[in-house]
N, C-alpha and C positions, 0 to 999 in steps of 0.2 A: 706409244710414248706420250704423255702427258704435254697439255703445254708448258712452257718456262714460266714461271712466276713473273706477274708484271711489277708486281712492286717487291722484288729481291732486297736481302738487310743489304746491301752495300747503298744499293737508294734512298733506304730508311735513314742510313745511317750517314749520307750524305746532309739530307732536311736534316739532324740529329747537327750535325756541326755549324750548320748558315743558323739554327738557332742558336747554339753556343756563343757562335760569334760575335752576335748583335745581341745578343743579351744575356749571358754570362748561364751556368747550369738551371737555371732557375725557371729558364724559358723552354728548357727542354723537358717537356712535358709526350705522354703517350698521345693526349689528341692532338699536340700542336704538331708534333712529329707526321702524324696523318696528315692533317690540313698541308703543312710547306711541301710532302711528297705529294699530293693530292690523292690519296692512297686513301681507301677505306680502313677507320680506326682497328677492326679484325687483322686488317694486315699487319700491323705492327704489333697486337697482341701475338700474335700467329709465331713469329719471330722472334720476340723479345715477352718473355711471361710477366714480365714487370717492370716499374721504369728504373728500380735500382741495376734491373740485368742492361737496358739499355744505356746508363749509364757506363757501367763498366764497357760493355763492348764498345763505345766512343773512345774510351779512355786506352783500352788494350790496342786497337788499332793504329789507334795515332800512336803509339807507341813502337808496336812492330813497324808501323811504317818508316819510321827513323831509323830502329835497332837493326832492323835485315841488310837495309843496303848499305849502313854505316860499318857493320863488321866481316860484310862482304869485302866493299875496298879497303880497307884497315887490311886484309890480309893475315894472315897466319905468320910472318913474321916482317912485320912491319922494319924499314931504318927511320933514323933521325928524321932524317928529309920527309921519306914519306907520310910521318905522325904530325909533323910542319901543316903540309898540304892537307892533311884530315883535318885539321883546324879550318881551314879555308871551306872544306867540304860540308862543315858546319852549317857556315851564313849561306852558301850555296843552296844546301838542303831544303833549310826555311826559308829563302826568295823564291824560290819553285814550291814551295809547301806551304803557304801559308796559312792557310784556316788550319792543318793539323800542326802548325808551327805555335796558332795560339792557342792550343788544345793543351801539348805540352806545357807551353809556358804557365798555365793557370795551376798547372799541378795535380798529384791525384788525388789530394783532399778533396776539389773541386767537384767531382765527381760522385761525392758521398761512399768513399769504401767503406766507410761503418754499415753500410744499410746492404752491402754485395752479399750475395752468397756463400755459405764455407766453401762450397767447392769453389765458386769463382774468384775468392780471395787467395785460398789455397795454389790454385792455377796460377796469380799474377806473382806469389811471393816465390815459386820454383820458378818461373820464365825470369824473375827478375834479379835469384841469387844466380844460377845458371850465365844470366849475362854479363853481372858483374863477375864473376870470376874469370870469364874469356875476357873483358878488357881490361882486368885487373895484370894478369899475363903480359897481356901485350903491351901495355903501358911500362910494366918490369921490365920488358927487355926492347925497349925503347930508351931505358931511362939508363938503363945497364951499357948498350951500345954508346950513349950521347955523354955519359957521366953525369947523371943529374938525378936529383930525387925524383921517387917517383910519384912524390905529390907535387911535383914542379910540374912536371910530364903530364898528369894529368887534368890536372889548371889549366893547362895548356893548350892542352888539345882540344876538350868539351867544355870545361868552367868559362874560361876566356872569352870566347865565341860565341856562349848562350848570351853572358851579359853585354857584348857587343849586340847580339839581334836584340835583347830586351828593351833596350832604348828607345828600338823604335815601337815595339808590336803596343797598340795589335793594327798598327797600320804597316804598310811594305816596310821591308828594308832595304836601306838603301844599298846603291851598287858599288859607292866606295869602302862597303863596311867589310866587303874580301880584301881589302887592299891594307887595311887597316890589323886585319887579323891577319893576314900573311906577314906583315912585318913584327907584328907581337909575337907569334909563334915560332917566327924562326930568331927572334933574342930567346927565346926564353928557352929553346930546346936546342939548339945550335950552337947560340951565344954569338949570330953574325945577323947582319942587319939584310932582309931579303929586296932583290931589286923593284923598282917598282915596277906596275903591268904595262907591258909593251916592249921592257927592255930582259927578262927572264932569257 
């Protein structure tokens, strides 16, 4: 058995975000990425064939890392109340997530998808019609159970919540901003005003 890799793409791609962060795609370069891992430049050749693949893989990642566990709890058939609390689950997500909370935020032009690969562009447009159709579903029969459009419902649940965390990023966000989205989401998909925290 081989030894394990010491510098693995999940470490690469760790340096790959503390650059992002402090200085915007620009800064994420293949040597700089070596230097913040402390990893020999081969190693992230090794890994990543070029910096438009290392871009994407940044950008794919912080992306499944919101998508899996967000339509994990979403559930397979969601109610009213529960698509409420997926709102919540939102600002939750990004205070526990922050460096890939401002990965998202910056968007996937950021990233240069003009410069990705066909297959790795190919790859993000199935993973990402593929997800839109599973929450397009479940926001339908959220909006069908609640009576409300299901661009209401959707507002609601993700739109809402992004531009509540947006306010603050790319520094924390704060901890009244579940308090804040819990009360907007359950007007808007409820149509009642939710309690405040402590008294739930």
């Amino acid at each position: 058995m081989g030894r394990p890799a010491r510098y693995d793409a999940e470490a690469l791609l760790d340096a790959g975000v503390r650059l992002f962060v402090d200085g915007g795609a620009r800064a994420v370069t293949m040597a700089a990425v070596a230097r913040e891992a402390g990893a020999p430049s081969g190693s992230v050749y090794h890994r990543f064939p070029d910096r438009s693949a290392l871009l994407h893989a940044l950008w794919r990642r912080a992306v499944q890392a919101f998508d899996e566990p967000y339509r994990e709890q979403l559930g397979e058939d969601p109610t009213p109340h529960h698509a409420a609390e997926m709102a919540v689950w939102v600002v939750e997500w990004c205070q526990e997530n922050q460096a890939a909370a401002n990965v998202l935020h910056a968007g996937k032009t950021a990233f240069s998808p003009e410069q990705w690969s066909v297959v790795d562009v190919a790859d993000t447009e199935a993973y990402e019609t593929a997800r839109d159709l599973v929450i397009a579903a479940r926001v339908k029969q959220v909006a069908k159970a609640a009576g409300r459009r299901p661009d209401e419902v959707a507002f609601a649940m993700l739109e809402m919540p992004i531009a509540v965390v947006r306010r603050s990023l790319p520094g924390p966000v704060p901890a009244d901003a579940s308090d804040l989205v819990r009360r907007l989401a359950s007007l808007m998909i409820l149509g009642e005003a939710a309690p405040a925290t402590g008294q739930r």
